[in-house]
Structure formats: structure tokens, C-alpha cells
C-alpha atoms as one frame of an Amber mdcrd trajectory, in Angstrom:
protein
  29.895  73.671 176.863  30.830  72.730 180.401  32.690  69.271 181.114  30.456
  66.740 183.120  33.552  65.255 184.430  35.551  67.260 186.755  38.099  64.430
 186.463  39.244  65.293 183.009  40.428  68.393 184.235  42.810  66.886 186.943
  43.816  64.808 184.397  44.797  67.652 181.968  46.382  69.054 185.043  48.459
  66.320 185.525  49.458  65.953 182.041  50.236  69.935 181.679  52.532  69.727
 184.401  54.197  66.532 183.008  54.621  68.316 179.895  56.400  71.659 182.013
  58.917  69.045 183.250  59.502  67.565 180.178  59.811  71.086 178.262  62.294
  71.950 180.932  64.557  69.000 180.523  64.234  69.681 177.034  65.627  73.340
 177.234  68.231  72.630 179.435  69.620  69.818 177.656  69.639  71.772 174.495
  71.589  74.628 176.101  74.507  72.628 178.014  74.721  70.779 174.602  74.606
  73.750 172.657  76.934  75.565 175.230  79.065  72.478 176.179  79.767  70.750
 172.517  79.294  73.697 170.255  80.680  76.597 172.274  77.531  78.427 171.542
  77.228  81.613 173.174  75.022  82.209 176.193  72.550  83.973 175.135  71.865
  82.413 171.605  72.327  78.974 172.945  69.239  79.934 175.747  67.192  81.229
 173.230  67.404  78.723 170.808  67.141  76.111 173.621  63.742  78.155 174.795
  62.509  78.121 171.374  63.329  73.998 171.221  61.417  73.815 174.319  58.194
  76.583 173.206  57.951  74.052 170.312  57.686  70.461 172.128  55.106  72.387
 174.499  52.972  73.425 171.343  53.004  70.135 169.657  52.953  67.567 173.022
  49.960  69.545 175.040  48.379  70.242 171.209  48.222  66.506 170.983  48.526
  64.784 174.523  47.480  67.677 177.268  44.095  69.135 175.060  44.082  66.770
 172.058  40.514  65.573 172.602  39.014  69.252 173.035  41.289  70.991 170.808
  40.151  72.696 167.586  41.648  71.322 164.373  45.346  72.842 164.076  45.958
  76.593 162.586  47.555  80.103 162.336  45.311  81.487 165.061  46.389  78.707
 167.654  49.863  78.862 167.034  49.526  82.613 167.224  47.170  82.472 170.470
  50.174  79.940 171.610  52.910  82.331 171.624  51.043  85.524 172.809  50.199
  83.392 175.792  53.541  81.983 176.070  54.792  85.931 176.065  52.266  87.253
 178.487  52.763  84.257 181.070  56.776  84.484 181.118  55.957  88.372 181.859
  53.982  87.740 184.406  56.298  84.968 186.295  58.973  87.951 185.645  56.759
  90.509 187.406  55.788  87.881 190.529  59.549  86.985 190.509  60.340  91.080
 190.919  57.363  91.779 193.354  58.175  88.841 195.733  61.829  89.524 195.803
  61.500  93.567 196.245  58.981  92.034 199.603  62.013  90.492 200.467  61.685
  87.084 199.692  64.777  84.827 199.054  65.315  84.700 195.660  65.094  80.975
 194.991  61.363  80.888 197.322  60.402  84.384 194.715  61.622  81.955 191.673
  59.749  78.942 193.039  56.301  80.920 193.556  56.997  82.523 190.045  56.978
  79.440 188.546  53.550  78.539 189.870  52.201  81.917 189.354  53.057  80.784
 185.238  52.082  77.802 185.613  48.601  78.494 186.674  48.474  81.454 184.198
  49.723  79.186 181.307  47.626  76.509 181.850  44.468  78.791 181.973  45.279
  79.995 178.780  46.223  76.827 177.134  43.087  75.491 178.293  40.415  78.358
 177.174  42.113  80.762 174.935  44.650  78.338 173.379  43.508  74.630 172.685
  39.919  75.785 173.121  37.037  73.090 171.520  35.862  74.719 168.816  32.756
  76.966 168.611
């Protein structure tokens, strides 16, 4: 069923993109810490410090971003959760390539990537992911 308020929807806008910034602190504080303190290596220190991050943006837009249309918590979410969270950071990676083989400045390609995932993830989130239930 359709939302009568098109408010609520800027609202879970707003909150979605709070949450990006606060999943991206979250990541990169993990890795300099990780990298930093513990001498982790690069590439295990980013992918644990992704994985950190995957998990705070499961459990904060779960219960802050979609928490009054979500359905109740299980497998299939979670599972919807990462296939979306794989399929939107290949697509940014794909918009990152195309705009930089146009000849875009790399950081301008990165920037427009980002938005390219954001809109894709929050589309998801919003009616594949933390769908209301049937």
C-alpha cells in the first residue's frame, strides 16, 4: 500500500543518508585503528572494517531508517540485505569505471559513484529490503 505522506519518505531519506555517514565514519575508524594500533594488514583490516560498517547499516536503518514499515526481523532480510549491499557496491564500481574511461577526474567519477549507490541502495533498502510486510 502506497504512503499518504510523501513526507515520510524525505524523512527516510534524510535518515538513510545520516546512516551512510555514520557507516562511513564507522569503517574508517575501524581500519586506521585496526591498521594504526594492531598493524593489521591492508586488506584484512578494510574488510573487516567494511564488514563492521555492513553490520551498523543492517541493524541502525533496520531499526531507525525503516523501523516503522519493516517486516519483523529474519533470514530472508538479512539475506536480501547483503545481495543488495553486493549488487549496489558493483554498480558504484561500474559508474566509477564508466565515468572515468569518459574522462572524468577521478575524484568527480568517485563522487557521482557514490550517489549512483546511494540512490541504488536506498531503493533497495526501501522495497526489496525493509519492505512492510505482505
Amino acid at each position: 500500500m502506497p504512503e499518504a505522506r510523501p513526507g515520510r519518505n524525505l524523512l527516510r531519506v534524510g535518515r538513510f543518508s545520516v546512516v551512510g555517514v555514520l557507516n562511513t565514519l564507522v569503517d574508517v575508524a575501524v581500519f586506521i585503528t585496526l591498521v594504526k594500533l594492531f598493524a593489521v594488514p591492508l586488506v584484512a583490516a578494510n574488510l573487516f572494517a567494511f564488514a563492521v560498517a555492513l553490520a551498523n547499516s543492517y541493524v541502525v536503518n533496520r531499526l531507525w531508517t525503516f523501523g516503522d514499515s519493516a517486516a519483523p526481523h529474519d533470514l530472508a532480510t538479512l539475506s536480501r540485505f547483503l545481495s543488495c549491499n553486493v549488487a549496489g557496491a558493483l554498480t558504484a564500481t561500474a559508474a566509477l569505471s564508466l565515468l572515468a574511461r569518459l574522462g572524468l577526474p577521478v575524484l568527480a567519477a568517485k563522487a557521482l559513484s557514490i550517489a549512483v549507490s546511494m540512490v541504488w541502495n536506498y531503493l533497495t533498502m526501501r522495497h526489496l529490503v525493509f519492505r512492510p510486510p505482505f
